[in-house]
C-alpha positions in Angstrom: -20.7 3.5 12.7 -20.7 3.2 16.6 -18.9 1.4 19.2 -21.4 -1.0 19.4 -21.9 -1.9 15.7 -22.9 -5.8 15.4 -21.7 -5.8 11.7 -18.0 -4.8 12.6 -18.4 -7.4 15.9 -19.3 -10.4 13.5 -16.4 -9.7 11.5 -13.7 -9.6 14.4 -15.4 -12.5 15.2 -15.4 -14.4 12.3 -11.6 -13.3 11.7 -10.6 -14.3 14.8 -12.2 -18.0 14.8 -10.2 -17.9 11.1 -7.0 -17.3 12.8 -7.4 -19.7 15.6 -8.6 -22.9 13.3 -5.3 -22.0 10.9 -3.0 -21.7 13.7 -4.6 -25.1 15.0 -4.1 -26.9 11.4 -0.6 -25.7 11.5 0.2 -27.2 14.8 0.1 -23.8 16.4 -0.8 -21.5 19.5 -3.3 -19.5 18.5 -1.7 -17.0 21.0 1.1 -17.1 18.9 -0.4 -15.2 16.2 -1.1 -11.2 16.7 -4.0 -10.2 14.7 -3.4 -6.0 13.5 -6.2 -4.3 12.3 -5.5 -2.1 9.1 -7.6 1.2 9.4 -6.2 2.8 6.2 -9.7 3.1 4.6 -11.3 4.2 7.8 -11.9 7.9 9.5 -11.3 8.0 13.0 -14.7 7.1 14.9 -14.3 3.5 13.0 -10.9 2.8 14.4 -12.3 3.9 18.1 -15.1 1.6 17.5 -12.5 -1.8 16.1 -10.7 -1.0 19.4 -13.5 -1.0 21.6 -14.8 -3.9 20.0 -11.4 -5.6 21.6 -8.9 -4.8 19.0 -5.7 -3.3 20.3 -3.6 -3.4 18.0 -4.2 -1.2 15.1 -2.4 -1.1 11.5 -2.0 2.1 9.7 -0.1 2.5 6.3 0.3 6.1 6.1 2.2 8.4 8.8 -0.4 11.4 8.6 -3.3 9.0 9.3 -1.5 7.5 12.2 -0.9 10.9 13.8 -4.6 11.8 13.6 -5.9 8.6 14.8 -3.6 8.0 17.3 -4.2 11.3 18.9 -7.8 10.5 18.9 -7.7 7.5 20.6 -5.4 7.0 23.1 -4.1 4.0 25.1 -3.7 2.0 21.5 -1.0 -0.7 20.2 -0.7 2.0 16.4 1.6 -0.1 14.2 3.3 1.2 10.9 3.0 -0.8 8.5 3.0 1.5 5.4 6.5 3.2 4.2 8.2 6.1 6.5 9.3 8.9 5.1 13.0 10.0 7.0 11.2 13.6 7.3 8.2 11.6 9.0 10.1 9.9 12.0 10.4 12.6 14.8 6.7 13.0 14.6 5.7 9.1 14.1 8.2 7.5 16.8 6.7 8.9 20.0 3.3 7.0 18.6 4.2 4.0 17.7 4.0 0.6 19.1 6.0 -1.1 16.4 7.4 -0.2 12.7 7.1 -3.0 10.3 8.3 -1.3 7.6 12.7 -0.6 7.3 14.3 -1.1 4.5 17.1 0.8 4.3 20.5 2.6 6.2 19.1 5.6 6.0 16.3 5.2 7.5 17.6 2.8 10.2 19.7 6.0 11.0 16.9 8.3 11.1 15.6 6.0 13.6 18.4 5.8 15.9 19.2 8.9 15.8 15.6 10.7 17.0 15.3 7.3 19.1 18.7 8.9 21.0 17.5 12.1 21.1 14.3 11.7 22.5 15.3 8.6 25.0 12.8 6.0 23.9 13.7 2.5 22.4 11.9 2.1 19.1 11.3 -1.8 18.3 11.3 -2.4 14.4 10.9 -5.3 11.9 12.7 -5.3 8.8 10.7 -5.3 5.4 11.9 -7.8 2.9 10.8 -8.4 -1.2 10.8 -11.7 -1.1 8.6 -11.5 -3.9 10.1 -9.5 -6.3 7.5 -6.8 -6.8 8.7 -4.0 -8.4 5.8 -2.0 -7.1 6.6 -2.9 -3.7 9.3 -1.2 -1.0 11.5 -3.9 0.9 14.9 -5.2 0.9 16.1 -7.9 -1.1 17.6 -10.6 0.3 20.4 -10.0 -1.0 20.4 -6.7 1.2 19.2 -8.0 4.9 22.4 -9.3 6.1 23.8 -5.7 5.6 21.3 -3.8 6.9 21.1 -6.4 10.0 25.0 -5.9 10.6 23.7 -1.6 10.8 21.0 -3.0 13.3 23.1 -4.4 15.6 25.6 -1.4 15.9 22.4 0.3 17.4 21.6 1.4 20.8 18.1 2.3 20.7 16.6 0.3 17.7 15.3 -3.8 18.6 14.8 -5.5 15.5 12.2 -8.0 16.5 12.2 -9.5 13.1 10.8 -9.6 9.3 7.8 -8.6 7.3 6.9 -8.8 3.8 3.9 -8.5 1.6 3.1 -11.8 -1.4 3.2 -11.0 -4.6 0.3 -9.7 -6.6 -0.2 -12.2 -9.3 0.2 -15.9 -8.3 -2.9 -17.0 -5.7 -2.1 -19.0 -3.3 0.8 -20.9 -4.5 2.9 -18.0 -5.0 2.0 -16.6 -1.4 3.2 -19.7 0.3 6.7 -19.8 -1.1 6.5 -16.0 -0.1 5.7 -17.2 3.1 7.9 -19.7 3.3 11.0 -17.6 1.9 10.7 -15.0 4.9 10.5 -17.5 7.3 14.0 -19.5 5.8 15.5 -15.9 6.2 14.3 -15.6 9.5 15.4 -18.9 10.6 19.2 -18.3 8.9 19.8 -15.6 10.5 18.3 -16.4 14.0 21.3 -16.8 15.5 22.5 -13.0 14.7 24.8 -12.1 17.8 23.4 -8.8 19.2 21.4 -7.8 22.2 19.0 -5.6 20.1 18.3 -8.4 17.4 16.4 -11.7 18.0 14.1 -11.8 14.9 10.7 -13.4 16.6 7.9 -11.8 14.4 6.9 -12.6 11.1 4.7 -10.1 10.1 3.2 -11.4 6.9 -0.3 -12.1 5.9 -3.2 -9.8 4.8 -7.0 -10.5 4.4 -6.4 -12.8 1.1 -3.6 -14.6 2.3 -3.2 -15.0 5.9 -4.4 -18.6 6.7 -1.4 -19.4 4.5 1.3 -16.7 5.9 0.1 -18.7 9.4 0.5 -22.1 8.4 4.1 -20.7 7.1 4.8 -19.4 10.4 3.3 -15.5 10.7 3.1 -13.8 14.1 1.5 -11.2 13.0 -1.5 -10.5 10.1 -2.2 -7.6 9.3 -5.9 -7.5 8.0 -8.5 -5.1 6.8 -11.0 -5.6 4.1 -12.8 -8.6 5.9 -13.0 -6.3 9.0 -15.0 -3.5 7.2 -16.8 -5.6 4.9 -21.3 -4.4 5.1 -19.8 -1.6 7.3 
């Protein structure tokens, strides 16, 4: 594949026109809604060639891939969106534009710590199972307001809000009240008191599900397959 590869074009393209009419049928900005491009099944020269193509911001799920590709190319929004291993953070942080992906005080502490000792503010969303998945990593609800209280005693951590994945099994209904679950959370806790909290993003929404996660309220999608698809 190269830079200039009319395949990859038409499907930016076509994703992008998706996420404009569904933020317009919701009542929305389509400004308001980031569009992250997953390269987890990608090498290197693809992700160059998304990002030249006008994608900034790119999506990677696992640590190792984001330090290879973000070392070869440069200049790049690289978002985590995949879980982070605590052993993982001193190399992943300096990388990063965002982490959408903490779910736990450990972690959070790993994060605040290297964030201290290298001198760099690290901006984080919380992950939350609103579904239920046992195959998936997230808090429950149950756990957020706890791990939000951990947030806030943070110097160097901004939790800029929530992501979550739907469930597996379900279509479309199930998505929406996944959707729609994060976004309640979001909106009850909006009012956390802290500097380094204010809970803006929704990060929800993949390639089979994000015209719903936008009519829900998503800031961020996070799609892949219908970028690579005849490339």
């Amino acid at each position: 594949m190269s830079e200039g590869n009319p395949i990859l074009h038409q499907n930016l393209d076509r994703v992008r026109e998706r996420i404009h009419n569904a933020a317009e049928t919701a009542g929305r900005s389509p400004a308001d809604v980031t569009l992250i491009g997953v390269t987890k099944y990608v090498k290197p020269p693809q992700a160059a060639a998304l990002k030249m193509a006008g994608c900034v911001d790119l999506g990677e799920s696992r640590p190792q891939q984001l330090w290879t590709k973000a070392e070869q190319i440069p200049d790049t929004n690289w978002h985590l969106i995949g879980h982070l291993q605590r052993n993982k953070v001193r190399q992943t942080l300096p990388l990063v534009t965002l982490i959408h992906s903490v779910d736990n005080h450990r972690l959070l502490a790993s994060l605040e710590r290297e964030a201290l000792e290298i001198d760099q503010r690290v901006d984080v969303l919380l992950e939350v199972n609103v579904s239920g998945d046992t195959s998936k990593h997230g808090l429950t609800e149950d756990e957020l307001p706890r791990l939000l209280e951990k947030a806030a005693e943070c110097s160097r951590l901004h939790v800029r809000g929530l992501m979550t994945m739907a469930a597996r099994e379900g279509g479309p209904a199930v998505a929406q009240r996944n959707f729609s679950a994060l976004r309640m959370l979001r909106d009850q806790f909006s009012d956390q008191v802290s500097p380094n909290i204010d809970l803006k993003e929704l990060s929800m929404g993949m390639s089979g599900d994000f015209e719903t996660a936008i009519a829900e309220g998503a800031t961020m999608v996070r799609i892949g397959s219908l970028l690579w698809e005849g490339c």
